[in-house]
ZAGU-246518 format. One record per residue: x, y, z of N, C-alpha, C in turn; residue in one letter. Coordinates in steps of 0.05 Angstrom, whole numbers, m for minus. Layout:
<rs>
npx,npy,npz,capx,capy,capz,cpx,cpy,cpz,code
X,Y,Z,X,Y,Z,X,Y,Z,A
...
</rs>
This chain:
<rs>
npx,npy,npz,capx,capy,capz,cpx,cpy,cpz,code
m415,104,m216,m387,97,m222,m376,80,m200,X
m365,60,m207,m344,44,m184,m324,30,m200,X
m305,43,m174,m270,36,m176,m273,18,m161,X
m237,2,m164,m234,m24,m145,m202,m3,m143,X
m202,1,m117,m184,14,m112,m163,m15,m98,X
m138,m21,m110,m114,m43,m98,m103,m41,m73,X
m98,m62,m61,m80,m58,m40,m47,m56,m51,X
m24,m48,m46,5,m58,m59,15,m76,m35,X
42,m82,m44,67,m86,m27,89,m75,m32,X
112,m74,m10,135,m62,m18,150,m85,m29,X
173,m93,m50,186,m103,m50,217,m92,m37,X
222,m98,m14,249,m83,3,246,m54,9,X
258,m50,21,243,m24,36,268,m13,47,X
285,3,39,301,20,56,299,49,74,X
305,63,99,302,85,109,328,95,106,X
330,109,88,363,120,88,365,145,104,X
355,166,110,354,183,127,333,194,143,X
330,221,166,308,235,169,313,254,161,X
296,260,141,297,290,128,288,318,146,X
302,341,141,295,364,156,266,370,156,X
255,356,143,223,370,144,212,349,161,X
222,326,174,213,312,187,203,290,186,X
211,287,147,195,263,138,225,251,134,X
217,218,126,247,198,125,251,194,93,X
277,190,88,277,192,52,276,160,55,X
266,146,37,258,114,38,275,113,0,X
271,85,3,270,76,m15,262,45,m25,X
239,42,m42,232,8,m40,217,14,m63,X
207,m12,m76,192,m14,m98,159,m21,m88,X
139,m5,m97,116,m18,m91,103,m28,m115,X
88,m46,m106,73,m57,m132,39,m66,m120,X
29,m64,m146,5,m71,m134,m6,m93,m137,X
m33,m109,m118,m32,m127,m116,m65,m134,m116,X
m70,m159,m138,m101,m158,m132,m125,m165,m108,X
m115,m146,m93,m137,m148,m64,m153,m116,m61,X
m177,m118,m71,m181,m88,m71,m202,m83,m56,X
m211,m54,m53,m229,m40,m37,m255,m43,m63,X
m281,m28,m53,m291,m21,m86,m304,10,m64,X
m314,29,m82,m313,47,m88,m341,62,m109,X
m356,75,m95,m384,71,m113,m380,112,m110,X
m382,121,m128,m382,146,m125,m411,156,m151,X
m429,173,m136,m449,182,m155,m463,216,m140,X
m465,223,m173,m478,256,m167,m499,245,m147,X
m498,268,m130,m526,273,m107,m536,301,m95,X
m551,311,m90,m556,333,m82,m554,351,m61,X
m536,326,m46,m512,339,m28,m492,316,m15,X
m477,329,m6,m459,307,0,m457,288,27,X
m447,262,18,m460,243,34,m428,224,39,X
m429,204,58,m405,190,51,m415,168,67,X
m412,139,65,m422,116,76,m392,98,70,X
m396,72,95,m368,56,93,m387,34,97,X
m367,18,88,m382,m8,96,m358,m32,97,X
m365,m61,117,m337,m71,109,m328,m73,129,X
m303,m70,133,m281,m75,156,m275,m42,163,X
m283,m43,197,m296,m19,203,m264,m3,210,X
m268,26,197,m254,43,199,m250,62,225,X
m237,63,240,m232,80,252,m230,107,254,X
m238,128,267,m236,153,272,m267,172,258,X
m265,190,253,m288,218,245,m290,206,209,X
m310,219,203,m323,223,163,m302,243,157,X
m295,268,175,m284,284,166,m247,277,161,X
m241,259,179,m217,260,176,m208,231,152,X
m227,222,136,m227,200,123,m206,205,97,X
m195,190,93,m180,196,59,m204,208,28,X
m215,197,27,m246,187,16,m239,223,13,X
m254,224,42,m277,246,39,m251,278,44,X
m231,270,48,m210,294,43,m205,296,17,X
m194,279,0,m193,272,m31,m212,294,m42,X
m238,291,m36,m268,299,m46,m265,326,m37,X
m262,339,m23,m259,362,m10,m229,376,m23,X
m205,366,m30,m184,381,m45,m196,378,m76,X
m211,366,m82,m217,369,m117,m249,394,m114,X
m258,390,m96,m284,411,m91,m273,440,m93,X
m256,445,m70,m244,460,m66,m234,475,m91,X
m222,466,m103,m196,476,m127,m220,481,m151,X
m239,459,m149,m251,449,m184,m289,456,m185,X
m290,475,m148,m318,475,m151,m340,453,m161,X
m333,436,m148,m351,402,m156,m378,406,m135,X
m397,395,m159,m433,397,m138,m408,380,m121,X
m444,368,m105,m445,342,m82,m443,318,m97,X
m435,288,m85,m425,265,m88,m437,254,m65,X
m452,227,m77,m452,200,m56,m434,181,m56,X
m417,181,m34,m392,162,m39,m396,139,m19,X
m393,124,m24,m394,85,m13,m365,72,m14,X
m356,64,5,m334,54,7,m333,29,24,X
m329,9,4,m332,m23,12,m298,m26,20,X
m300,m27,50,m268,m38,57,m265,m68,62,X
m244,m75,43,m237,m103,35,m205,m104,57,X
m195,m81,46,m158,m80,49,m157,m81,86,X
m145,m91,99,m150,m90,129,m123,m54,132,X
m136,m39,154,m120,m22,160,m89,m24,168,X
m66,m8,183,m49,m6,189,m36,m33,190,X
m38,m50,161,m24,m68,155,m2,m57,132,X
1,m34,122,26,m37,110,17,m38,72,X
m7,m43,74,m12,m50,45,m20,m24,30,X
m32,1,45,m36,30,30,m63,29,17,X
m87,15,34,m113,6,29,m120,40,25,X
m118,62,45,m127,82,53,m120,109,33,X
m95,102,28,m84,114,13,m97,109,m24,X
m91,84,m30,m99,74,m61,m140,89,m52,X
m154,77,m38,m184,96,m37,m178,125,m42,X
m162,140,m22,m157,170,m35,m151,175,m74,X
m131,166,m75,m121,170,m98,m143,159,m125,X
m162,134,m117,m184,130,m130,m212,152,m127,X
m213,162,m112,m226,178,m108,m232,201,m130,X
m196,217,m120,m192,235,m147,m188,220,m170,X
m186,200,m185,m193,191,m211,m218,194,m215,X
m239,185,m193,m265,181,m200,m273,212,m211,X
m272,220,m187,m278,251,m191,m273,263,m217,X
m247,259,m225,m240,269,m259,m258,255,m279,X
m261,227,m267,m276,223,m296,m307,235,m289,X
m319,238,m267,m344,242,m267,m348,267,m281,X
m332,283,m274,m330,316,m274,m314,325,m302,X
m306,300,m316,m290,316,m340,m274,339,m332,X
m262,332,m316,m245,351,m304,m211,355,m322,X
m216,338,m345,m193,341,m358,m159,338,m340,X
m156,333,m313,m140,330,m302,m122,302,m314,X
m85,314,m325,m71,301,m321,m56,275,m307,X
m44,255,m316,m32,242,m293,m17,243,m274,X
3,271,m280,20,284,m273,6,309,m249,X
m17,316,m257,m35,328,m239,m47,315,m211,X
m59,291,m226,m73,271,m200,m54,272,m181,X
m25,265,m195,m10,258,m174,3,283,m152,X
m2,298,m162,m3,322,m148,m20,324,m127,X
m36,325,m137,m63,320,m113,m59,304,m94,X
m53,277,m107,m55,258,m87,m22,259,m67,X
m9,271,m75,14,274,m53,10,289,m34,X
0,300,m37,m15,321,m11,m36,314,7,X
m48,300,m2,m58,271,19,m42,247,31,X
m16,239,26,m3,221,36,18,217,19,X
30,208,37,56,192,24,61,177,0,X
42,158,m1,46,127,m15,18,139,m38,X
7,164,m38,m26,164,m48,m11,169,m76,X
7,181,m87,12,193,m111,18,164,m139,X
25,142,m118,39,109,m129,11,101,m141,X
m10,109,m135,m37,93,m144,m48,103,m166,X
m34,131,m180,m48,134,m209,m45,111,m227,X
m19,101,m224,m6,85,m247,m18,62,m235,X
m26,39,m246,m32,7,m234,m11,m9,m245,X
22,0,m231,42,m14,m239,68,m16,m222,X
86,m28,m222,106,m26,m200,128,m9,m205,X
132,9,m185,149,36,m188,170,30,m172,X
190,41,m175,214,49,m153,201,76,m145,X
203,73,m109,190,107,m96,219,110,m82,X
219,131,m85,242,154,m73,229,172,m50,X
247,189,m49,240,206,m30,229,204,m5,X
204,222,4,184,214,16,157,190,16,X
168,185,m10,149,168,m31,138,175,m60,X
142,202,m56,124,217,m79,148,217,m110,X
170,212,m108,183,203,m125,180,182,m138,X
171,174,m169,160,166,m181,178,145,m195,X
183,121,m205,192,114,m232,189,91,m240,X
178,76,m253,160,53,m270,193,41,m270,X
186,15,m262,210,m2,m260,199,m32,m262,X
217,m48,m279,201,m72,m294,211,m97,m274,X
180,m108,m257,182,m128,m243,153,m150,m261,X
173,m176,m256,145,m196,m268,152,m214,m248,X
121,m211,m234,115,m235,m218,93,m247,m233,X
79,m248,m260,61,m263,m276,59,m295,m267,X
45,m310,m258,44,m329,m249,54,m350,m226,X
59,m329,m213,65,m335,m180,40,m327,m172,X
53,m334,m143,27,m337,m112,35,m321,m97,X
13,m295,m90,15,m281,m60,5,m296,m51,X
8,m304,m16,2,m316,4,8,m285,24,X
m18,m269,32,m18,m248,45,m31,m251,72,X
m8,m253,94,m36,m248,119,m22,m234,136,X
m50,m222,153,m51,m206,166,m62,m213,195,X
m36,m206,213,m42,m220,246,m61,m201,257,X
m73,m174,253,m93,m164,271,m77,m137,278,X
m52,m137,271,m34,m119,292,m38,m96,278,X
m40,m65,287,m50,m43,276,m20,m25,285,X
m2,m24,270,25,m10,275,22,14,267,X
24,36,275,21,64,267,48,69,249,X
52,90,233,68,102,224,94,116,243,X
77,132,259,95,137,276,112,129,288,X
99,107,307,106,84,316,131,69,305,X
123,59,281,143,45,263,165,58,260,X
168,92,244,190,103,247,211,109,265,X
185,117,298,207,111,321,225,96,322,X
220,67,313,240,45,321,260,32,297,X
253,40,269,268,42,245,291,41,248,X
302,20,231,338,14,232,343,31,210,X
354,64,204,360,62,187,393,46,171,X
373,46,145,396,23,121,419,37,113,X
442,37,134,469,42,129,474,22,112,X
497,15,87,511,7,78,497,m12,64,X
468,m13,54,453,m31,49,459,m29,17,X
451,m54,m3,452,m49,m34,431,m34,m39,X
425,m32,m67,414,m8,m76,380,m27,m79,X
360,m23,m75,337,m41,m77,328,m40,m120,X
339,m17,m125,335,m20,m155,352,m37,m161,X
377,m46,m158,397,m58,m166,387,m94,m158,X
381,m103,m133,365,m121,m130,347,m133,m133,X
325,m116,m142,297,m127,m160,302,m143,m178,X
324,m128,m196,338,m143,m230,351,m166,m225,X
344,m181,m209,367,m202,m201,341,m222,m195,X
346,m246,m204,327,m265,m200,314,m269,m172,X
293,m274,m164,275,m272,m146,283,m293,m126,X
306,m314,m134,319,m334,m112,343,m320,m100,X
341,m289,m101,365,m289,m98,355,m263,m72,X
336,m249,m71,319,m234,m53,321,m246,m28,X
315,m266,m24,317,m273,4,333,m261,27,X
352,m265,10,380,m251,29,390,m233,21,X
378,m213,4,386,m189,m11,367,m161,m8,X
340,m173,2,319,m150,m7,309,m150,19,X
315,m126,33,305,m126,64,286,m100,74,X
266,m102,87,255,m94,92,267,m74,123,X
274,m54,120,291,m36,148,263,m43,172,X
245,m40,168,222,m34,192,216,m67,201,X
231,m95,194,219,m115,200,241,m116,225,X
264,m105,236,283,m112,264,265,m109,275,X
253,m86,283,243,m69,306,215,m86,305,X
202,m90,283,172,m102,289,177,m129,298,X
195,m145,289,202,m171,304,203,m174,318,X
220,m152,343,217,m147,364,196,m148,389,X
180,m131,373,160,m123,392,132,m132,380,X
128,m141,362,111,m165,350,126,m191,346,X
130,m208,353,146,m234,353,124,m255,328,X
100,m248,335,89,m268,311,91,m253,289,X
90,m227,287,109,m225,255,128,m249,245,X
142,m244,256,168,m261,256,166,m294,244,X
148,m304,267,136,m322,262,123,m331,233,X
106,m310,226,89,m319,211,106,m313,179,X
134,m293,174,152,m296,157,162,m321,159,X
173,m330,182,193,m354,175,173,m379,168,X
150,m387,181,127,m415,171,116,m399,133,X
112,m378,128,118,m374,96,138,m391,81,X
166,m382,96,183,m397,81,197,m431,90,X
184,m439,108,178,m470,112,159,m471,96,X
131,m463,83,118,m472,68,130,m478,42,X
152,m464,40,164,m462,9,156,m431,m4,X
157,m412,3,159,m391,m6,184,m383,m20,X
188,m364,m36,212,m366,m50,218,m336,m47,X
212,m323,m25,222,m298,m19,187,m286,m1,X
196,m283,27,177,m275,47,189,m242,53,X
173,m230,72,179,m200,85,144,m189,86,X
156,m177,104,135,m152,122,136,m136,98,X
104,m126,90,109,m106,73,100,m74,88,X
113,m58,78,106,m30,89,130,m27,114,X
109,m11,137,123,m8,165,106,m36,176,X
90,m52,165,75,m72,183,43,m68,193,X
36,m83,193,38,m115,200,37,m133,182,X
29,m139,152,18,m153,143,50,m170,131,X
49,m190,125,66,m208,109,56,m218,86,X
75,m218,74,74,m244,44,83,m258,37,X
86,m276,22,98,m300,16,94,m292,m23,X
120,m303,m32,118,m303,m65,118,m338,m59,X
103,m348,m82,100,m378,m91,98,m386,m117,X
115,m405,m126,110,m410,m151,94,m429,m154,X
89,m445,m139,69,m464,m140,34,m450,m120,X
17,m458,m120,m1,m447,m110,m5,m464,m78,X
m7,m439,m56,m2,m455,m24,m25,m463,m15,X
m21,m471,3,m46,m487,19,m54,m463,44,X
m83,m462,42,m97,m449,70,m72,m447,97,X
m78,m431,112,m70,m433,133,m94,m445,160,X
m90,m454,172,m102,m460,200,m98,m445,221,X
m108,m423,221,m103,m395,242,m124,m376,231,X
m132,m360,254,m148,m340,249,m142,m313,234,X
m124,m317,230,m106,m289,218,m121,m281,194,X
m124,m256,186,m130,m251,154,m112,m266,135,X
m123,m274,117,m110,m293,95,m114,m292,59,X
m106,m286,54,m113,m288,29,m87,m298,6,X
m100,m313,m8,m78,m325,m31,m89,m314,m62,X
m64,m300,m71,m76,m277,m94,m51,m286,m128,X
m73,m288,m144,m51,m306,m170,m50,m279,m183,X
m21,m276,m193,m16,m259,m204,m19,m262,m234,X
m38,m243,m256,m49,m251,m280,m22,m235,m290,X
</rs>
């Protein structure tokens, strides 16, 4: 079996509070975007896990992958699995490469296992692995609430525009990013802004975590504002960072920099 698990983006991104449990209530739309991982999952006679790709950081045990595999074992008594994971999505850019592999994971697993599991179930699962993991059952653009795990299918068409996605190298932790978070006092509502023509985002749809990264990453900054000298028609940091995008209606030209790059047509 093989998945192509997506990278997303946020479209605007608000931090409206810190919640007592420690987590921040957000609010932004993610959507997903065709840059994907792939994902090779097959019965084996014990369990195995291999990466390959753009090399991952840290232990097998502490992997999304192989935690995923271990909460459906756990609960659903599953033999062993050989799992292969081709990393395409670059890490602590913001895009939820790590997260969408978890949440593909447990799909795989259901279908391998006829596990009869719900959508409403997966996503259960997958919130308990992360934040942003529960957004990846659906392959569609949601308004997230909450911690993230708040759900709701909300109608964006970018059909025939241009991602222009890159990524400077910079590996921003979560933590990190929240430390320095503006939260969005008095900000509009980001559902209320989506519905509003896409020339009108620029100066409407803001991303709370791009002050602080501008700051202390300056070619962030940079590499938003030469987006929109190229002619972008609405740029921003997606996530807590690093990675940027560019919307285009016309299709852009290469960049001349070493940066990760990719230009992605939306079908």
């Amino acid at each position: 079996m093989i998945l192509f698990p997506p990278a997303k983006i946020n479209l605007g991104l608000n931090v409206l509070r810190k919640r007592d449990d420690g987590y921040h209530e957000i609010e932004t739309v993610m959507m997903p975007i065709p840059l994907t991982d792939v994902l090779e999952i097959l019965p084996a006679k014990e369990f195995s896990f291999h990466q390959s790709g753009l090399k991952i950081e840290g232990t097998t045990s502490d992997n999304l992958v192989v935690r995923a595999y271990e909460v459906l074992k756990d609960a659903h008594n599953l033999s062993p699995v050989y799992i292969h994971l081709l990393k395409n999505i670059p890490m602590g850019a913001g895009l939820g490469g790590g997260s969408a592999d978890a949440t593909y994971t447990l799909i795989g697993l259901n279908q391998l296992f006829d596990l009869g599991l719900s959508r409403d179930e997966l996503r259960n699962y997958a919130a308990t692995l992360g934040s942003d993991c529960a957004f990846f059952v659906d392959n569609e653009p949601q308004l997230t609430r909450g911690r993230g795990e708040i759900l709701s299918p909300i109608h964006v068409d970018l059909k025939g525009y241009y991602i222009k996605l890159i990524h400077p190298g910079l590996h921003i932790g979560t933590r990190e990013a929240y430390a320095h978070v503006s939260i969005s006092e008095n900000q509009s509502s980001i559902e209320e802004i989506i519905r509003r023509p896409i020339a009108n985002w620029k100066n409407e749809l803001i991303n709370a975590f791009e002050r602080s990264a501008f700051q202390l990453y300056p070619e962030i900054k940079w590499i938003k504002e030469d987006l929109y000298a190229e002619g972008a028609i609405y740029a921003s940091m997606t996530g807590s960072g690093s990675a940027v995008y560019g919307i285009f209606k016309e299709e852009p030209g290469a960049s001349n920099s070493s940066y990760f790059e990719r230009i992605l047509f939306i079908k």
